[in-house]
Structures are given as structure tokens and as C-alpha cells.
N, C-alpha and C positions, 0 to 999 in steps of 0.2 A: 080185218083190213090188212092188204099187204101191197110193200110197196118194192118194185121188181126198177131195179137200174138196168141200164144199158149204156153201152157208145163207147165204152174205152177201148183202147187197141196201144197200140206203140206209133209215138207220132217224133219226128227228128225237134229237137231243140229249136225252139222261134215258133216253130207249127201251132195249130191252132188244132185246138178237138170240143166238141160238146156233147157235154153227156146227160142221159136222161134217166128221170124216174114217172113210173106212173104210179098208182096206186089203184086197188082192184073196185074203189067207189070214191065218192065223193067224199075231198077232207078239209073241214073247216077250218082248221089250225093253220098257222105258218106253216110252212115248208121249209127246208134247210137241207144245206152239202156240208157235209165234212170230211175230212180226209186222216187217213192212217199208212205215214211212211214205216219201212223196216225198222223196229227197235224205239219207234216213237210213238207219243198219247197221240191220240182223236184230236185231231185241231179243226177248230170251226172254220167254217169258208166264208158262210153267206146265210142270209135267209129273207123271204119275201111271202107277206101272209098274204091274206085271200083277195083283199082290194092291190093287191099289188106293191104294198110299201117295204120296200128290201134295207138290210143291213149289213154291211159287212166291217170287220173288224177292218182297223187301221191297212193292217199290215198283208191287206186281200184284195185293197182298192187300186181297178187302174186295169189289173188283166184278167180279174174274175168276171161275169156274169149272172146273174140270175136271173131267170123271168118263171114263168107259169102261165100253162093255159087250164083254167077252172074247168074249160067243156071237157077235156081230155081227160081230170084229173092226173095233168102231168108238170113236172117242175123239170126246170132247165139249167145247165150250169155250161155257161160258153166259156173256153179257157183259150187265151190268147199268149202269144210270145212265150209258150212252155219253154222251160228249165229244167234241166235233169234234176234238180232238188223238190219237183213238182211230183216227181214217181210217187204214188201210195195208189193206195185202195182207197176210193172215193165213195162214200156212204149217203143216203137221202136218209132224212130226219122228218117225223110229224108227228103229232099226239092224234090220237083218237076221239069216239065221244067222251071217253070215258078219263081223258089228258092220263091214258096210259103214252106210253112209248113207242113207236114203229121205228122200227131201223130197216132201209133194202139190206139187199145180202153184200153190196158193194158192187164195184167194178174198176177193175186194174187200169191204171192208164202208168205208161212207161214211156219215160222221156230220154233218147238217147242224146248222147252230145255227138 
């Protein structure tokens, strides 16, 4: 299984972007975004398993999104009111049948001020 991101670009400070992953079939596991700024760990965004029921840490609630469409095999991440402190490479997250690991390859989003 692989799971391919898309939607990043350079969007001005306030702007809004949404970025997507599909994956190459159907995946039963939660779904999740994480992000990797310059010189910094993987920080979790958000996640939303397969009925729909989403998480996100305290400090992600308010201008993150997540949803998912199951027919697509695609997860969503709407990002609102970006922050140049928002720049990193933004990763999709699933396990397999096997609750191996999937990581996409990422996708840059750049926030200028």
C-alpha cells in the first residue's frame, strides 16, 4: 500500500490550503497528518479513523481540519489562518493489514509573512 500527498504550495500568512493523501487501496486504520519543520521532530496534527471519529492534540485545535472520504481512500487536512511558523513538510500516516507503518513522501507547504 502507498500513500501519495498532494496540495502543498506557498500560500501568504492568514491563507488557507488543503492538503491531500490517498492511498493506492482501501485502509482500514485511522489516518493521520503530521508535520516536520527545519531542524524540528515530526509533530502530530490530527487523526480520524474510518467511522469518521478525529483527534487532535490540544495545541492543533481551531485552524487544523481533518476529514476522509473512505470511497476515495483519501484523507484531508484543511489548514486555516496559516502562520509562517506552519512551514514544514506535512506527512499522511496509516498502518496497514499488517499495523505495519505507511508514511506519504510528504508535501511542502510554505507560509510566507
Amino acid at each position: 500500500v502507498q500513500l501519495q500527498a498532494s496540495g502543498g504550495g506557498l500560500v501568504q500568512a492568514g491563507g488557507s490550503l488543503r492538503v491531500s493523501c490517498t492511498a493506492s487501496r482501501n485502509i482500514a486504520s485511522a489516518m493521520a497528518w503530521y508535520r516536520q519543520a527545519p531542524g524540528k521532530q515530526r509533530e502530530f496534527i490530527a487523526s480520524i479513523t474510518s467511522s469518521g471519529r478525529t483527534n487532535y492534540p490540544y495545541s492543533m485545535k481551531g485552524r487544523f481540519t481533518i476529514s476522509r472520504d473512505n470511497a476515495k481512500n483519501t484523507v484531508y487536512l484543511q489548514m486555516n489562518g496559516l502562520k509562517p511558523e506552519d512551514t514544514a513538510v506535512y506527512y499522511c500516516h496509516a498502518l496497514d493489514d499488517g499495523l505495519k507503518d505507511l508514511w506519504g513522501q510528504g508535501t511542502l507547504v510554505t507560509v510566507s509573512s
